[in-house]
C-alpha positions as CSV (number, residue, x, y, z in Angstrom):
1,X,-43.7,27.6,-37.4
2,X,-40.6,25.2,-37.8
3,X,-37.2,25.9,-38.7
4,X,-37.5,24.8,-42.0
5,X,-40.2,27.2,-42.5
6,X,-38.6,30.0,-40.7
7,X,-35.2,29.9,-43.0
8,X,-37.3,29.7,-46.1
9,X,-39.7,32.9,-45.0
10,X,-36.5,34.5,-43.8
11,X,-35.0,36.0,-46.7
12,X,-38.5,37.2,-47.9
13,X,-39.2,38.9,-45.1
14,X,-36.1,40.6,-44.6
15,X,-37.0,41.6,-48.3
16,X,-40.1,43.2,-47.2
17,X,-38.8,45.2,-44.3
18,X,-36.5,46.4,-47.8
19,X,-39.4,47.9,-48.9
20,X,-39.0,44.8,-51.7
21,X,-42.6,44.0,-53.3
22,X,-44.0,40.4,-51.9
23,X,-46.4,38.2,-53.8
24,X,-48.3,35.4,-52.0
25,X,-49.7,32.4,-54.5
26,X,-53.8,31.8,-54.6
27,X,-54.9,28.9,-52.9
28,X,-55.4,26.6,-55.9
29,X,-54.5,28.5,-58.8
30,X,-51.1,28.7,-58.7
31,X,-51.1,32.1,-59.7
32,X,-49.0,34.9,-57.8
33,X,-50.6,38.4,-57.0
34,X,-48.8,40.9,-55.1
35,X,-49.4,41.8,-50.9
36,X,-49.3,44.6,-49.8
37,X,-49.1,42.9,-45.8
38,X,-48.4,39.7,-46.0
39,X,-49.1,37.9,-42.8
40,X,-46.5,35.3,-43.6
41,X,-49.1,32.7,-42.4
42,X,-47.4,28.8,-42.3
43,X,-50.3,27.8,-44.9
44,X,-49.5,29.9,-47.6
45,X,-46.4,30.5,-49.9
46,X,-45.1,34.2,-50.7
47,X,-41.8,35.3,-52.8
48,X,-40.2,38.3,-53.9
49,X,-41.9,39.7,-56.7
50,X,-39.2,39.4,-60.2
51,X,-38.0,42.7,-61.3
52,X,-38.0,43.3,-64.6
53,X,-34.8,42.5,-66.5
54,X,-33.2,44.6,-69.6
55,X,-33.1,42.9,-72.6
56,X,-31.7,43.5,-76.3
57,X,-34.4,43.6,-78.6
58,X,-34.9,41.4,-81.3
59,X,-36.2,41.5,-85.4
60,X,-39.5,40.5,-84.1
61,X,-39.4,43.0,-81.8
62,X,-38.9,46.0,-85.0
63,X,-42.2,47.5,-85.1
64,X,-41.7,49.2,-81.6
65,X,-38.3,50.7,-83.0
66,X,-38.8,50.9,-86.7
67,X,-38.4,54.8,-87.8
68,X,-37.3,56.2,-84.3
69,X,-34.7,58.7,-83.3
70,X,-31.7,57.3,-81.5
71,X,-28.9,59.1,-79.8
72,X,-25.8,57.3,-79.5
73,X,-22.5,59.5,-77.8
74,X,-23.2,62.8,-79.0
75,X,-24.9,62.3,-82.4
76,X,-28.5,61.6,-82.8
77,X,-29.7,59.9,-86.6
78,X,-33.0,58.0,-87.4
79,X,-33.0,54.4,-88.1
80,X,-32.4,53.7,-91.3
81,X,-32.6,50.0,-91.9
82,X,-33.3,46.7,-89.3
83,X,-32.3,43.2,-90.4
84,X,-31.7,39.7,-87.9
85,X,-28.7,40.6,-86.8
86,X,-28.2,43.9,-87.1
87,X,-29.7,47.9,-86.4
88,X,-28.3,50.6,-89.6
89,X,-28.4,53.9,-87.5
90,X,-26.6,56.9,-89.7
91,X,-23.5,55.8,-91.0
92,X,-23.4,52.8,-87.7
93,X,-23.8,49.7,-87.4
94,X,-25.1,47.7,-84.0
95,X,-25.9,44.4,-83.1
96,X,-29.1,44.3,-81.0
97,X,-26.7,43.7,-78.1
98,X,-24.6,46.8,-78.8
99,X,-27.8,48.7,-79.5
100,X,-28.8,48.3,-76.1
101,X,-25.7,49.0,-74.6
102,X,-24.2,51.9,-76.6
103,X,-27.7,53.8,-77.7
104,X,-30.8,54.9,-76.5
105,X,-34.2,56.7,-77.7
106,X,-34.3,60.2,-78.2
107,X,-36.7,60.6,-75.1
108,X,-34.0,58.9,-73.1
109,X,-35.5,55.3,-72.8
110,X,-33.3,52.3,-73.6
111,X,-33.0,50.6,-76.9
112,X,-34.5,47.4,-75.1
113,X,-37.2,45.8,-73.8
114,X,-38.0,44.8,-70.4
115,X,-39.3,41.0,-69.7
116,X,-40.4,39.2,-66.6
117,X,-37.6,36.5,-65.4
């Protein structure tokens, strides 16, 4: 191993003594799965598995929010109507932006969707 190679594994595997999840790439494919004990081997190539990031959700995204309870500070009102821009909860008003970050589901969950970066 060089030490190009051993400052490019580096950070990975101090991510994996973390407890972080590491994913080596099939030969060929080009697809990632995850490894549970990675040997770090010079042929292959590993990274830290991408959490998954919190994101506002969008019109297209309405169906999984349409008619749902949402609690914002202490009140709690259904839905009533979902356009492009904006979420009509009660008497309120939010952008999806605001809905993320100022309400959340009656069961607790965010008023977002998680992606893959």
């Amino acid at each position: 191993m060089n030490i190009e190679r051993i400052n490019k594994i580096l950070p990975i595997i101090q991510a994996f003594a973390k407890g972080e999840v590491i994913q080596q790439q099939s030969n060929g494919s080009g697809s990632w799965y995850d490894q549970e004990k990675p040997t770090f081997a010079d042929n292959q190539n590993y990274r830290i598995k991408a959490k998954p990031k919190l994101v506002p959700f969008t019109f297209e995204d309405n169906l999984l929010f349409r008619d749902k309870w949402i609690r914002f500070g202490d009140s709690i009102s259904k839905i009533q109507y979902i356009n492009k821009t904006v979420v009509f909860v009660g008497a309120n008003r939010f952008s999806y932006r605001e809905f993320l970050n100022q309400a959340h589901f009656e069961d607790g969950s965010p008023c977002g969707k998680f992606v893959e970066e």
